[in-house]
C-alpha positions as CSV (number, residue, x, y, z in Angstrom):
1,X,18.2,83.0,16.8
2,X,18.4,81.6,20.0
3,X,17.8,77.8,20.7
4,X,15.8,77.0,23.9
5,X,14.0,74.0,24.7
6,X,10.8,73.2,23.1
7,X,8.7,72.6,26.0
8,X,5.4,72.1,24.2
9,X,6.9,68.6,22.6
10,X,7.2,67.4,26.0
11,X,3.9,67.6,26.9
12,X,3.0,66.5,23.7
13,X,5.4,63.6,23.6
14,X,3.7,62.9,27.0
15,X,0.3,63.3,25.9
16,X,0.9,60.6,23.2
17,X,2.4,58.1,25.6
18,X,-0.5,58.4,28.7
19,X,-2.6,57.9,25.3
20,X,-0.7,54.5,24.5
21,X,-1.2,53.6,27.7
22,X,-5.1,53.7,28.0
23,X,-5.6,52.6,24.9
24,X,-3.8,49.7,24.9
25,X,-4.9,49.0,28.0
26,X,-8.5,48.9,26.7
27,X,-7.9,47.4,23.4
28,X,-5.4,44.4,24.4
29,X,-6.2,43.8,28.1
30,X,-10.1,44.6,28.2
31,X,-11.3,43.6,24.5
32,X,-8.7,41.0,23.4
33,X,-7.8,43.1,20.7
34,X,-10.7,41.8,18.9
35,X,-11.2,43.6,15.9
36,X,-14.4,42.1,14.9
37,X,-15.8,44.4,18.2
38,X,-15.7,47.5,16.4
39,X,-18.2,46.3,14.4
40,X,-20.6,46.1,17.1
41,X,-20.5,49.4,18.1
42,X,-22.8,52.6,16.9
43,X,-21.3,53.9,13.9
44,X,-22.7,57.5,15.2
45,X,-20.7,57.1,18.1
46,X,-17.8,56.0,16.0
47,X,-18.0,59.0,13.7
48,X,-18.5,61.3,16.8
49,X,-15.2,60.1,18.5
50,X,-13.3,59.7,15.8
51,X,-11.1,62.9,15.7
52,X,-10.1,62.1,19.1
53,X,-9.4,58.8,18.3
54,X,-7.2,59.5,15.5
55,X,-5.1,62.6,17.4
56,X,-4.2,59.8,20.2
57,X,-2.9,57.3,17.5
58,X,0.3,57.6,19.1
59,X,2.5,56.8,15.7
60,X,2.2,59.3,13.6
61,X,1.9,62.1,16.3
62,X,5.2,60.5,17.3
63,X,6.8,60.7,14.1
64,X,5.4,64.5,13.6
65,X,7.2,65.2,17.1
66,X,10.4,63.2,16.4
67,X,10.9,65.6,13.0
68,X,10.2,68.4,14.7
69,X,13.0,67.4,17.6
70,X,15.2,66.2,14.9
71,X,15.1,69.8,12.4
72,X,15.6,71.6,15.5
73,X,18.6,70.1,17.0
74,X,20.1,70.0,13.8
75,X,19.9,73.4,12.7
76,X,20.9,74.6,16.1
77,X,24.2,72.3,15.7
78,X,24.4,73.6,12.3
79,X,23.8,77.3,13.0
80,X,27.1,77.5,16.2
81,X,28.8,76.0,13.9
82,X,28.7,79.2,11.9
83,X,28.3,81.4,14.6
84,X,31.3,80.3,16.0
85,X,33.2,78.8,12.9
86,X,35.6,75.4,12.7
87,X,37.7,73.5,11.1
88,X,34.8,71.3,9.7
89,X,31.1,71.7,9.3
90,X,28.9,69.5,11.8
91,X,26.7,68.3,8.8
92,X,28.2,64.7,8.4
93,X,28.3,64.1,11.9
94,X,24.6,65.1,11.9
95,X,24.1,62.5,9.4
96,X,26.1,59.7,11.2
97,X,24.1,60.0,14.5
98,X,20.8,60.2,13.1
99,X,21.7,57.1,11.3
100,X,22.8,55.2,14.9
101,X,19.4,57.2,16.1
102,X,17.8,55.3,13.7
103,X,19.5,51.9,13.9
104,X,19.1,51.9,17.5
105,X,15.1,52.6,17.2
106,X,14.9,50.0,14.8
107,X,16.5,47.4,17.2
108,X,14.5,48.1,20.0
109,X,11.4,47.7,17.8
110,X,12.5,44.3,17.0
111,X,12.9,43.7,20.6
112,X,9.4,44.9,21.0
113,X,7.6,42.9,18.1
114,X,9.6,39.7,19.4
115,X,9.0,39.8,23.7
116,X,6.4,43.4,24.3
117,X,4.0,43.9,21.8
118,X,0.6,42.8,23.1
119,X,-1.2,39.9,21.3
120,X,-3.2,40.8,17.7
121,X,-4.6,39.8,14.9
122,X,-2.3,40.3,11.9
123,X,-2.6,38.5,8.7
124,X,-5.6,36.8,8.6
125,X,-4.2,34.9,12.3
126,X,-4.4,36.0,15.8
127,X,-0.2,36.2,16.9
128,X,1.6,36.1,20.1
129,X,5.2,37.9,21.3
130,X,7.0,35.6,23.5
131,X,6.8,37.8,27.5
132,X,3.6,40.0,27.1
133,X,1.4,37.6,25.3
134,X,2.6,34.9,27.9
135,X,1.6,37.0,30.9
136,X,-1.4,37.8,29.3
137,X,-2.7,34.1,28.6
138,X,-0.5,32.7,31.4
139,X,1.2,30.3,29.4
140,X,3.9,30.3,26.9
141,X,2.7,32.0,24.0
142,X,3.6,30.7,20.6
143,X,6.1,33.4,18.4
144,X,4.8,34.0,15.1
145,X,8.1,35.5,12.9
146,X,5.2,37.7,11.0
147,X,5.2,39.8,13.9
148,X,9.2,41.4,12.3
149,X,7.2,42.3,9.2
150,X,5.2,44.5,11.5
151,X,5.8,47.9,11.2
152,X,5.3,49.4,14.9
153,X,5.6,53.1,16.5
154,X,9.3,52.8,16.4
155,X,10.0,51.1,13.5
156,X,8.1,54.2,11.9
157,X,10.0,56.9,13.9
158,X,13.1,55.1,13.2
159,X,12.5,55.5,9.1
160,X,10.8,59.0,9.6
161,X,13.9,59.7,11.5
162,X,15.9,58.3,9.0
163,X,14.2,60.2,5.9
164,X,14.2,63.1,7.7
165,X,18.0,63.9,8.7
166,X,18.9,62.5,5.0
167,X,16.7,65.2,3.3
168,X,18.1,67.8,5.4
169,X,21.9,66.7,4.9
170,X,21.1,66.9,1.0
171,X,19.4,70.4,0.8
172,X,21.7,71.6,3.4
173,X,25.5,70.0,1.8
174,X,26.8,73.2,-0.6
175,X,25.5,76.0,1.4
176,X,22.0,75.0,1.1
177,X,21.6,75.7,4.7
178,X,21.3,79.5,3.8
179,X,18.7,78.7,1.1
180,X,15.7,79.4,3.5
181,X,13.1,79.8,1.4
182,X,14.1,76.7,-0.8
183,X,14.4,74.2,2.0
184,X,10.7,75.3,3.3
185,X,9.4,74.4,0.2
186,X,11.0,71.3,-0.5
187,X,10.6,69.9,2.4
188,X,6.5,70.9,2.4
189,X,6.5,70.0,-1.4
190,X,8.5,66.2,-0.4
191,X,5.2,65.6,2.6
192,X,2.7,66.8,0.2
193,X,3.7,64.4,-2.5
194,X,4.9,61.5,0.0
195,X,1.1,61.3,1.1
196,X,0.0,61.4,-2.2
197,X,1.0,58.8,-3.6
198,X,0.9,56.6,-0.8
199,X,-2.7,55.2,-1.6
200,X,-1.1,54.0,-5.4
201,X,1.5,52.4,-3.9
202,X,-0.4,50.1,-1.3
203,X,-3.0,49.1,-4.0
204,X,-0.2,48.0,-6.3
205,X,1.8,46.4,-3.3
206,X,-0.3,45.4,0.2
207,X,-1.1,42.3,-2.2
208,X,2.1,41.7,-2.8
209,X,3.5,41.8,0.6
210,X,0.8,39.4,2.0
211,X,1.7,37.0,-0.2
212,X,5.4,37.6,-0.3
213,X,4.6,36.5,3.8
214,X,2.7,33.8,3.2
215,X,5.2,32.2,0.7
216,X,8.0,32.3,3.1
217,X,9.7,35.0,0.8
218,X,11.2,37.1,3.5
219,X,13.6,39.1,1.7
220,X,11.0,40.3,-0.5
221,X,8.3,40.8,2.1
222,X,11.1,43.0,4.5
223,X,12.1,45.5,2.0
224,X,7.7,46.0,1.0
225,X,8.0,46.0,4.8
226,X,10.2,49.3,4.7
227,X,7.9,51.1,2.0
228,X,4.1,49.8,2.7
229,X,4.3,47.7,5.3
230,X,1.6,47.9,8.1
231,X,0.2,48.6,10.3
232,X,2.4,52.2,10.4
233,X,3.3,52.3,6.8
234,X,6.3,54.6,6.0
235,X,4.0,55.4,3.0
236,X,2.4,57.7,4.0
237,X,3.7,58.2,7.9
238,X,6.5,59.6,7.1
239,X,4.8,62.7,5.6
240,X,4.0,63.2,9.4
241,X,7.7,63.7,10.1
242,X,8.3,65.9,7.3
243,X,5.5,68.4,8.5
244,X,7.0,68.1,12.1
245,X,10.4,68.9,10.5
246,X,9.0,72.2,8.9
247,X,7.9,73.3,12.4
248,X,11.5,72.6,13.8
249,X,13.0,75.4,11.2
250,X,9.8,77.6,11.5
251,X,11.1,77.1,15.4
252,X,14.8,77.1,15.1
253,X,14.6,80.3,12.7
254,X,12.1,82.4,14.7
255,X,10.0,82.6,11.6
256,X,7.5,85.6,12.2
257,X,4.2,83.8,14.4
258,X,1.5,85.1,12.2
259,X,3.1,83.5,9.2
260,X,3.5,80.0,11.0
261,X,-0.5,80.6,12.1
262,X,-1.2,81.1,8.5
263,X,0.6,78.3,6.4
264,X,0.0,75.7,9.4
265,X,-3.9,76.3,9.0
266,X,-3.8,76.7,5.9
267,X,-1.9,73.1,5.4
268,X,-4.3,71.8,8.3
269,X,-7.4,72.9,6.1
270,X,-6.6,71.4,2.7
271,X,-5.7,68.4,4.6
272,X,-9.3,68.2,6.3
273,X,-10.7,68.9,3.1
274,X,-9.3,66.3,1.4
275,X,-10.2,64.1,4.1
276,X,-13.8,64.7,4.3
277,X,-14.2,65.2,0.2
278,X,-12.8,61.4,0.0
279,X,-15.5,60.5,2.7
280,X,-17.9,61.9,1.0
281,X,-17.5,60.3,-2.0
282,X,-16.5,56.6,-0.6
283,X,-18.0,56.8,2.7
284,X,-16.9,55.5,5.6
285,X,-16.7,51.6,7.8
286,X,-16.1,51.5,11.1
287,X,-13.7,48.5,10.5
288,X,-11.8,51.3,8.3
289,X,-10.8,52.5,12.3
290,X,-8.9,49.0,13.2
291,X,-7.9,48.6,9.5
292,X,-4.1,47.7,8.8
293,X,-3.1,50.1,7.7
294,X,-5.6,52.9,7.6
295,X,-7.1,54.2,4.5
296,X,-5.6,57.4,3.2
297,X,-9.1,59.6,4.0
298,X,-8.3,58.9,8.0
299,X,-4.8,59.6,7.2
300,X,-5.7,63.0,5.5
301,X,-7.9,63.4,8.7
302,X,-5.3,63.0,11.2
303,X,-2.8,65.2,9.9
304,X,-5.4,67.7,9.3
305,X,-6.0,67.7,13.3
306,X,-2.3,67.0,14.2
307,X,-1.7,70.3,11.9
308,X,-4.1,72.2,13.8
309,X,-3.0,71.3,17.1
310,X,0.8,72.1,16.4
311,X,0.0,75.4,15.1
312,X,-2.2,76.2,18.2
313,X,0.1,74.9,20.5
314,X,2.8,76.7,18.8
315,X,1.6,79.9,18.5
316,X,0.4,80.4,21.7
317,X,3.1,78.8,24.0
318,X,6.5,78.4,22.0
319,X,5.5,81.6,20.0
320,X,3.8,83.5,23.2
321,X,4.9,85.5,26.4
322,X,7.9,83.9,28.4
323,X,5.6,83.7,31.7
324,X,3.0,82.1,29.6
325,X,5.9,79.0,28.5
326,X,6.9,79.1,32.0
327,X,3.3,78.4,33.3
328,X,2.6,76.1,30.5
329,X,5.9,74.2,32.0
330,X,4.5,74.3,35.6
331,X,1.4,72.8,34.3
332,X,2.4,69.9,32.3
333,X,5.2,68.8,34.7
334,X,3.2,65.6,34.9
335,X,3.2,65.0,31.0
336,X,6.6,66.1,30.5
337,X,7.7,63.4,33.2
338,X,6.6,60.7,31.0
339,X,7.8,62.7,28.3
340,X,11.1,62.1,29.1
341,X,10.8,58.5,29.0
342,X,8.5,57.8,26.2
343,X,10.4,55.0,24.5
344,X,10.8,53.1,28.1
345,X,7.0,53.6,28.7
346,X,6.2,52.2,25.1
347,X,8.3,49.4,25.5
348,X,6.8,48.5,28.5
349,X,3.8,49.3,29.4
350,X,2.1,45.9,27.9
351,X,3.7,43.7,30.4
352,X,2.6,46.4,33.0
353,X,-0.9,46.3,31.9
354,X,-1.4,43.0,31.0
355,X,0.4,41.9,35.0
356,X,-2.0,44.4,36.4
357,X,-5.2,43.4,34.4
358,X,-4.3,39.5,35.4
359,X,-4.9,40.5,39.2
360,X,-8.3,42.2,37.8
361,X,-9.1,38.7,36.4
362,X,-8.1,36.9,39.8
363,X,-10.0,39.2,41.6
364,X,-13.3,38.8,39.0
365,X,-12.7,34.8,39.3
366,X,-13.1,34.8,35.3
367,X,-11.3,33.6,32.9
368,X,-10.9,37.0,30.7
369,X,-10.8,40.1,31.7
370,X,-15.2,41.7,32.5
371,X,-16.1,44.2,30.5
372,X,-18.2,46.0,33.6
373,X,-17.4,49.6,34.2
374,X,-16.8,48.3,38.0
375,X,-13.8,46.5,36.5
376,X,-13.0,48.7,33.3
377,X,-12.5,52.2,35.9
378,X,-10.4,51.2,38.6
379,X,-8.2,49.3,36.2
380,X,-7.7,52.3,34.2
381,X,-7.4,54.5,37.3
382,X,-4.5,51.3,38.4
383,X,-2.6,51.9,35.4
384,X,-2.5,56.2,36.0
385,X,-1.3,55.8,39.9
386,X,1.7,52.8,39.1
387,X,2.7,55.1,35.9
388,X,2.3,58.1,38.2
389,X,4.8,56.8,41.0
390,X,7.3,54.9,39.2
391,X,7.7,58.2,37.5
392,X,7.9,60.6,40.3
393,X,10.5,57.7,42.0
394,X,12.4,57.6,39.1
395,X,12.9,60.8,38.6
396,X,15.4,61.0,42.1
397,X,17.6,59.0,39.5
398,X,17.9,61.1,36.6
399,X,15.8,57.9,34.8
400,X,18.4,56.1,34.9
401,X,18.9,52.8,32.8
402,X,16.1,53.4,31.2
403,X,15.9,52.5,27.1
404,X,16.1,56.4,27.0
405,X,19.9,56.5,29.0
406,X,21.0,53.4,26.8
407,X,19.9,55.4,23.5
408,X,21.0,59.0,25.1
409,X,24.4,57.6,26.3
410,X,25.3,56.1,22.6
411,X,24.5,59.6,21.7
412,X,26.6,61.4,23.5
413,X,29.2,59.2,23.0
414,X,29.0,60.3,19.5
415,X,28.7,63.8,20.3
416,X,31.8,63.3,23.0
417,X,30.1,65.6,25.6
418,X,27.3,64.4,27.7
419,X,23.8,65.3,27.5
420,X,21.2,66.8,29.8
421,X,18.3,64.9,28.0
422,X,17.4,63.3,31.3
423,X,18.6,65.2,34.1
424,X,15.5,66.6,35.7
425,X,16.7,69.9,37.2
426,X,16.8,71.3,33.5
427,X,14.4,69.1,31.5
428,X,11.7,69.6,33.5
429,X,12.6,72.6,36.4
430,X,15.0,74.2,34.7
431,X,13.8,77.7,33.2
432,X,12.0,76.9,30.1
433,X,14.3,79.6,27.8
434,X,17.5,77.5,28.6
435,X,19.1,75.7,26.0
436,X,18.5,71.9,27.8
437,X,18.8,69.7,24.4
């Protein structure tokens, strides 16, 4: 079992983020975030686009990626550790770091609720964070303390995270980490139920937690926050990680392709199923695609799709000929560039977009940002050449003090030998078969 870097969660990681960036930069700096839009447009159209629309909703695919990542690493820690024998098994550690991992995410999505998020509706109100909503309106923007009961990308990836490395310390503590077979199905059988009975949960609870918010009962309203809480609602998001996490072991334990192509199309089907049975017998609104947090058919949908991908992607790259990774590598270099930085990117592209669509608005001499295709384009096109050479510069620095180096370093600190997470000679030159986590 050899552990290599996983070079297709780059490119997806990547994927995700360039994803983030254009549609955010349509949704908040072109439309206003104005839910009521989506109403106005052809629900044809809608129904058409929406499988692409729910494979770049950048949360869950996160949270399928960050399991994935997470599984990985920690059965390659777990598996020198037997190789090589010690005094004392790695597993606690593993637990203690993804807890900082986690901590640390959850900070920085406080950070971002507080100064980065762009402006929404959440709530029944339209509410402001206190830099990018500013820049945006070009005035001080009023802070709405709702916006902490807001469960964003990372607050999601830092429970997943969370859930994740706990399950694994419990089924691996007492030898469990030979029980193969038993960890596979626990782990599928933990997602499969964890999405189930997510849409019981938010009937009995959204209710709760709207009012717990509107009644100034925060305590209340934060831990509903940590189990339903929108808009990315550890019920059912997590089950996202989980799946990711059982392609990490398929990964880390060279389990035989055919049998990955089998049980992760087989998973992606019943999911899909699901997902369109539901539809057909409760149909489907439009509004359901801007709806906090989505219903559980779209959910069903996504992971279908997300499934499908992964297995694809899997099979035929991580699973496929060594010249046929290394070409892969060569031709997502872009991708895996802002792979590297994801968490900096998400942090900041709204203060990037909304500075650059402000100069759109100067230029326009309008008070919001027009809606012409003359406008829309170039702005898009603005936002893919700064993101474009900010990367390539940064790279010359090993993306240095970054969110990514401040999270990396307290990591390695942990580990007490450095890391080559962001050194660009092996993350995204180095030969794609070398061990580079």
């Amino acid at each position: 079992m050899n552990s290599r870097r996983l070079v297709y969660l780059d490119a997806m990681r990547g994927l995700g983020i360039l994803g983030v960036v254009f549609v955010h930069g349509l949704a908040s700096v072109v439309f206003g975030n104005e839910a009521g839009l989506v109403a106005g447009f052809n629900p044809a159209l809608i129904i058409c686009l929406a499988p692409v629309a729910l494979l770049f909703t950048w949360a869950p695919m996160f949270a399928m990626i960050s399991g994935t990542a997470n599984a990985y690493v920690m059965h390659g820690a777990m598996l020198r550790y037997e190789r090589e024998g010690g005094a004392k098994s790695p597993l606690n550690d593993l637990l203690a770091r993804g807890v900082v991992n986690s901590v640390s995410l959850y900070v920085l999505s406080i950070l971002n609720m507080t100064f980065l998020h762009h402006s929404m509706e959440f709530n029944g109100a339209f509410r402001h964070t206190l830099l990018t909503s500013s820049l945006q309106h070009g005035e001080i923007a009023p802070f709405s303390l709702q916006l902490l009961f807001y469960n964003d990308a990372l607050a999601l990836i830092a429970t997943s995270g969370l859930v994740t490395t706990v399950t694994l310390w419990l089924l691996w503590r007492g030898g469990g980490f030979q029980r193969v077979r038993r960890n596979f199905v626990a782990l599928g059988l933990m997602a499969a139920c964890w999405m189930a009975v997510s849409p019981w949960l938010h009937h009995r609870l959204d209710g709760v937690f709207y009012n717990a918010l509107d009644n100034n009962a925060y305590l209340l309203a934060f831990g509903l926050k940590s189990v339903i809480g929108p808009n990315q609602a550890p019920f059912p998001n997590v089950a996202f990680g989980l799946c990711g996490a059982l392609f990490g072991l398929a990964l880390a334990r060279q389990v035989e392709p055919g049998r990955i192509r089998r049980t992760g199309y087989a998973a992606s089907a019943l999911c899909l199923t699901a997902g369109v049975t539901i539809i057909a017998f409760q149909g489907v609104r439009v509004e359901e695609l801007v709806q906090h947090t989505f219903p559980i058919k779209l959910h069903l949908l996504n992971l279908g799709i997300m499934l499908a991908v992964t297995t694809v992607v899997v099979d035929k790259i991580e699973c496929g000929p060594q010249a046929r990774r290394e070409a892969f590598a060569r031709w997502t270099v872009f991708l895996r560039r802002a792979g590297a930085v994801t968490l900096t990117i998400f942090l900041l592209e709204g203060v990037v977009a909304v500075t650059i669509g402000r100069a759109f608005i100067y230029m326009a001499g309008t008070e919001s940002f027009p809606r012409q295709a003359v406008f829309v384009v170039p702005f898009l096109l603005s936002l893919w050449v700064f993101w474009d050479v900010a990367l390539r510069q940064w790279e010359r620095w090993h993306f240095r003090f970054g969110f990514e180096w401040l999270v990396v370093g307290i990591n390695a600190m942990l580990r007490g030998r450095r890391s080559l997470r962001l050194n660009p000679a092996y993350v995204l030159k180095g030969a794609p078969g070398r061990r580079t986590l």
